[in-house]
C-alpha positions as CSV (number, residue, x, y, z in Angstrom):
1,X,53.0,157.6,86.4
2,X,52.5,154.6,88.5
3,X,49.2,153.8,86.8
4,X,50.9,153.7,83.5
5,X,54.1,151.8,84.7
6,X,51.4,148.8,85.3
7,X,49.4,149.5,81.9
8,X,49.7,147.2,78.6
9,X,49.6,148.5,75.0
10,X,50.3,145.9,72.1
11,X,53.8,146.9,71.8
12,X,54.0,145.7,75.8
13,X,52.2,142.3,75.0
14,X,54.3,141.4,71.7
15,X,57.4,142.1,74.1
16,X,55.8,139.7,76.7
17,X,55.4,137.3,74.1
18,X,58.7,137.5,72.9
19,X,59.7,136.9,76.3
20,X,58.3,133.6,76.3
21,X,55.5,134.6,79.0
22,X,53.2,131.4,79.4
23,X,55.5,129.2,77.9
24,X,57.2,126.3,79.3
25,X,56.2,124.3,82.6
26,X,58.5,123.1,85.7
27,X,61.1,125.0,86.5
28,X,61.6,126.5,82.9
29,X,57.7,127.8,83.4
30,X,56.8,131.8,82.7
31,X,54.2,133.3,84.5
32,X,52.1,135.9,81.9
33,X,52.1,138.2,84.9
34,X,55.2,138.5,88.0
35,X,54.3,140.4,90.9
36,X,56.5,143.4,89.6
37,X,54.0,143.7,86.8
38,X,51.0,144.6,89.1
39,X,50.3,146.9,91.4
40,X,49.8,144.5,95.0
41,X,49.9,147.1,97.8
42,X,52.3,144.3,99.5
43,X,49.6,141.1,98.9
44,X,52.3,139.7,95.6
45,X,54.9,137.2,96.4
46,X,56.8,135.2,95.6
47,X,56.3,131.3,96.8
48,X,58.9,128.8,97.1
49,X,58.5,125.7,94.9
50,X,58.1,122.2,97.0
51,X,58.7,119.7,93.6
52,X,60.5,122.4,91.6
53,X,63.0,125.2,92.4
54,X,61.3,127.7,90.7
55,X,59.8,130.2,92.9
56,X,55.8,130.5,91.7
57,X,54.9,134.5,91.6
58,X,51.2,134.5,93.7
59,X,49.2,138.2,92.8
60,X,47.4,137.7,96.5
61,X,47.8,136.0,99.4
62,X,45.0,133.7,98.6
63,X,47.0,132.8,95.9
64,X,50.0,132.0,98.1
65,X,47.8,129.9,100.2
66,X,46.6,128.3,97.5
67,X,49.9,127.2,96.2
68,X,51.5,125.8,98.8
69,X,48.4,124.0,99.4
70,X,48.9,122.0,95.9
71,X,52.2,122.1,95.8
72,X,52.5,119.9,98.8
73,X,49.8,117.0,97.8
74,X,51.7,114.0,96.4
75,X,49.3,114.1,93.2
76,X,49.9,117.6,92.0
77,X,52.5,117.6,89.1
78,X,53.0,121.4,88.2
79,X,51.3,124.9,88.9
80,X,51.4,126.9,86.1
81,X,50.7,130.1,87.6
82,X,49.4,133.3,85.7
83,X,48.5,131.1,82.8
84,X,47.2,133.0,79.6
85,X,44.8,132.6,77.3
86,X,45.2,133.4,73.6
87,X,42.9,136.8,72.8
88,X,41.3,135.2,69.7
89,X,39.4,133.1,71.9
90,X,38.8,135.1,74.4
91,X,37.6,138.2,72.3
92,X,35.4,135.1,70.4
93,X,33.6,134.2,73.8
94,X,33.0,138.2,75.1
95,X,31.3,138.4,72.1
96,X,29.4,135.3,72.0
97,X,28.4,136.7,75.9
98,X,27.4,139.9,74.5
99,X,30.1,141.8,77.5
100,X,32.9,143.7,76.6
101,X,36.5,141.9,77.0
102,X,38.7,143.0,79.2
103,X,40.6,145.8,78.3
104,X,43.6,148.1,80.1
105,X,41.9,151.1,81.7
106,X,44.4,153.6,80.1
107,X,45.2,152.5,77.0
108,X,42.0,150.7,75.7
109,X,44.1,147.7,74.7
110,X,42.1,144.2,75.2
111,X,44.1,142.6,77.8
112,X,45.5,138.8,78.1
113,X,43.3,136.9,80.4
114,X,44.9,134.8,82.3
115,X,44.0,131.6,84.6
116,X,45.4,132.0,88.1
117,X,46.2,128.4,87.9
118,X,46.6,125.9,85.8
119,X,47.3,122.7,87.8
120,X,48.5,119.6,86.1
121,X,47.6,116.5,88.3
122,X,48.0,112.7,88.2
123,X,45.1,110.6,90.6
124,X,43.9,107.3,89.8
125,X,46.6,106.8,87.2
126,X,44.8,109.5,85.4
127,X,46.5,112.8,84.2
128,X,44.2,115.6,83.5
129,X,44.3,119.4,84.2
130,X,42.0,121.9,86.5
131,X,42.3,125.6,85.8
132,X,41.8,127.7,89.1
133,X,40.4,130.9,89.8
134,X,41.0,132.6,93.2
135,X,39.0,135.3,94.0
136,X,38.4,137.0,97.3
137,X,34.2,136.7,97.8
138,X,34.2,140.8,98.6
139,X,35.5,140.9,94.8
140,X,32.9,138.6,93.1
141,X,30.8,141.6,91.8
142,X,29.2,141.7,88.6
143,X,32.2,142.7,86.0
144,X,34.3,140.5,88.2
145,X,31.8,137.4,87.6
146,X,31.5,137.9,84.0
147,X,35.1,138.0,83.7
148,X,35.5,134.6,85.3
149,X,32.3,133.5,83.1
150,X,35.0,134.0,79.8
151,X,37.7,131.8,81.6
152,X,35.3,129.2,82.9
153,X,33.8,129.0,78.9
154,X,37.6,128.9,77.9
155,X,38.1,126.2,79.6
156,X,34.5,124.2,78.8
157,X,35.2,124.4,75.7
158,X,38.5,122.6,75.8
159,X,37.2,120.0,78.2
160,X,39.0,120.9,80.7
161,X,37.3,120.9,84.6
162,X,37.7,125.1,85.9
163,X,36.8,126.0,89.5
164,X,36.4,129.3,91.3
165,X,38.6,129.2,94.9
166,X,37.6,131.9,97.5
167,X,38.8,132.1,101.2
168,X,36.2,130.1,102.0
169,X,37.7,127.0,99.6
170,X,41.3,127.8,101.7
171,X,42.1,125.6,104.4
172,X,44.4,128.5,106.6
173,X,46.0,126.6,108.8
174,X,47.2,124.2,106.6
175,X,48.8,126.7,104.6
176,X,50.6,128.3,108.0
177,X,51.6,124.5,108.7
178,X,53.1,123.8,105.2
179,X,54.6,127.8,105.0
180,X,56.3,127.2,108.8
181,X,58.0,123.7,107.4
182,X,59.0,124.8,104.1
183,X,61.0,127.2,105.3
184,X,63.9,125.0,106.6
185,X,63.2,122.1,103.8
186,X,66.8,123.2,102.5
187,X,69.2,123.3,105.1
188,X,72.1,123.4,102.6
189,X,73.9,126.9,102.7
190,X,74.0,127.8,106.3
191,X,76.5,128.3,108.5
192,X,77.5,125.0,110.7
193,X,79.6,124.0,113.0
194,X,81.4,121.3,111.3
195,X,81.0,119.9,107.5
196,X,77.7,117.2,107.7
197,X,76.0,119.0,110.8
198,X,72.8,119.0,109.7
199,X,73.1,115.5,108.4
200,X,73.9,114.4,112.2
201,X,71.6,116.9,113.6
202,X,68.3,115.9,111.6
203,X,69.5,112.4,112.5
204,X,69.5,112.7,115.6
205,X,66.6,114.5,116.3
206,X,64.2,112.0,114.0
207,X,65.4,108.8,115.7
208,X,65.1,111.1,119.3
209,X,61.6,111.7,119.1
210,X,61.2,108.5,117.1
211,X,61.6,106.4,120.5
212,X,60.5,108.7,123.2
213,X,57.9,108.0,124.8
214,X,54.8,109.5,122.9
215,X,53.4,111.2,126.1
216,X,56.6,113.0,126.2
217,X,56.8,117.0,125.1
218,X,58.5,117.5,121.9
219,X,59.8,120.8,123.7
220,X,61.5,118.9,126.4
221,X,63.2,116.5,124.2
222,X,64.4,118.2,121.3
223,X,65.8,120.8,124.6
224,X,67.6,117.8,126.7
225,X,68.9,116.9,123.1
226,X,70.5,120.3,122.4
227,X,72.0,120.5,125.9
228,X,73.1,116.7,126.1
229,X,75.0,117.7,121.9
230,X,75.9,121.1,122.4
231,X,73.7,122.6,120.0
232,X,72.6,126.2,120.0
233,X,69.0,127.0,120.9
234,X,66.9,126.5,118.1
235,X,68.7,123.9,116.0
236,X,66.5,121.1,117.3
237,X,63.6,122.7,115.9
238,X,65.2,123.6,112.9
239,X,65.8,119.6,112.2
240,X,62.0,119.3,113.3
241,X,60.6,121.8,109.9
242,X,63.1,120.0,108.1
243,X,61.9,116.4,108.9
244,X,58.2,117.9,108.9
245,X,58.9,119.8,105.2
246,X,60.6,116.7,103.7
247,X,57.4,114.4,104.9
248,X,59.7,112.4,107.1
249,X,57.9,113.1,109.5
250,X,53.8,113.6,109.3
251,X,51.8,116.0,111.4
252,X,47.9,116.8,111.2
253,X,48.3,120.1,108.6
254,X,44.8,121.2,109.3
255,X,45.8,121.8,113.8
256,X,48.3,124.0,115.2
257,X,51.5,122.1,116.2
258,X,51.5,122.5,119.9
259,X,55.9,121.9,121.0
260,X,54.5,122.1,124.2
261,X,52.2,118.9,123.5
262,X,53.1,115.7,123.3
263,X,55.2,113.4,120.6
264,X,51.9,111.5,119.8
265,X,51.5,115.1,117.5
266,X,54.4,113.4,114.9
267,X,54.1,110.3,112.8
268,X,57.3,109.0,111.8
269,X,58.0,107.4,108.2
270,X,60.0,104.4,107.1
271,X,63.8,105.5,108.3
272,X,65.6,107.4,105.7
273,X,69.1,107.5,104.8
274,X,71.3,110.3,106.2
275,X,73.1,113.0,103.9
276,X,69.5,114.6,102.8
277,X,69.8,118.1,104.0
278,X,70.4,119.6,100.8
């Protein structure tokens, strides 16, 4: 029953359709595929949007990576994730290949292929596109490569640059960096001790470690700065991801952040005005 929960007939794909699957971008973006339509033994999730609110559905942790990756870099406009591709042209180019095209397991139906990513970008006051495929290296085997081979012509075809990600492409820790800030880029919501708490608290913290002396620990600082304004343990910190998330202040994404270390880890931005928690 599971299996067939997770199978596609046409009846299934005119409904996604209907649905708008694929359509849109930003925030008013609709992945063909969510993570309740696929079967993830707990690898789907759902990823938090750093330019948009929508929250991007990733099939596989790689994918996750992936897309916080992107989503931070100034030059990345949208991640359309789970993109599809229309079946005409797909069924065209499994033909041309002499393959068969993909098809659901139990029903026999020819299944939407879909681009893990499409990524809109601007660089070099150029906007162009670059469709992404992330596959795990283990998974590349023959099928699996001549599935890609249909997306990658797809794309060709349309002039438009595809490339195959695999761990090896994934820079880990800077995905751990950006996922450990992220988490507290939206302070709004949380329970405070007075109205504009975080406001002061971020504040505070940025201009604290701002002139310390850089051979100082940020441990011991944002700690004397807790105790000195009454704080509870951890909100220091807190204002740290938040500063960190909102690129206020700049760290080296690709090496642990080491609290223990020294303030010379941070790189402060221009100031910024207070009353940006939200």
């Amino acid at each position: 029953m599971a299996r067939r929960r997770y199978s596609f007939d046409e009846k299934k794909i005119a409904r996604f359709e209907k649905e708008g699957r694929g359509q849109g971008v930003g925030d008013d973006y609709h992945p063909w595929l969510t993570v309740q339509d696929v079967p993830s033994d707990g690898l789907a999730t759902r990823v938090n949007g750093y330019k948009i609110r929508r929250q991007r559905h990733a099939l596989s942790q790689l994918e996750a990576q992936l897309i916080r990756i992107l989503d931070w870099e100034d030059h990345v406009l949208d991640i359309r994730e789970q993109f599809p591709l229309p079946r005409e042209a797909t069924r065209k180019i499994a033909a041309e290949m002499g393959v068969n095209h993909p098809a659901d397991s139990v029903t026999q139906t020819d299944l939407v292929v879909t681009t893990d990513m499409l990524v809109d970008v601007f660089l070099k006051q150029r906007r162009f596109q670059v469709a992404i495929a992330v596959k795990p290296t283990e998974e590349l085997d023959r099928r699996t490569l001549e599935k890609l081979e249909i997306e990658r012509r797809y794309w060709a075809e349309r002039r438009i640059e595809w490339r195959l990600c695999t761990e090896k492409d994934i820079p880990v820790q800077r995905a751990e960096n950006i996922w450990w800030a992220m988490a507290n880029r939206d302070l709004s919501g949380r329970v405070v001790a007075y109205p504009n708490f975080w406001d002061d608290c971020v504040a505070a913290v940025e201009e604290r470690l701002r002139v310390s002396s850089t051979s100082q620990t940020i441990a011991r600082e944002l700690e004397q700065l807790e105790k000195a304004a009454g704080w509870q343990v951890g909100a220091a910190m807190t204002a740290l991801r938040f500063l960190i998330a909102n690129k206020r202040i700049h760290i080296d994404l690709d090496q642990p952040l080491d609290s223990k270390g020294p303030i010379a880890q941070l790189h402060f931005n221009a100031m910024h005005q207070r009353g940006a928690v939200a």
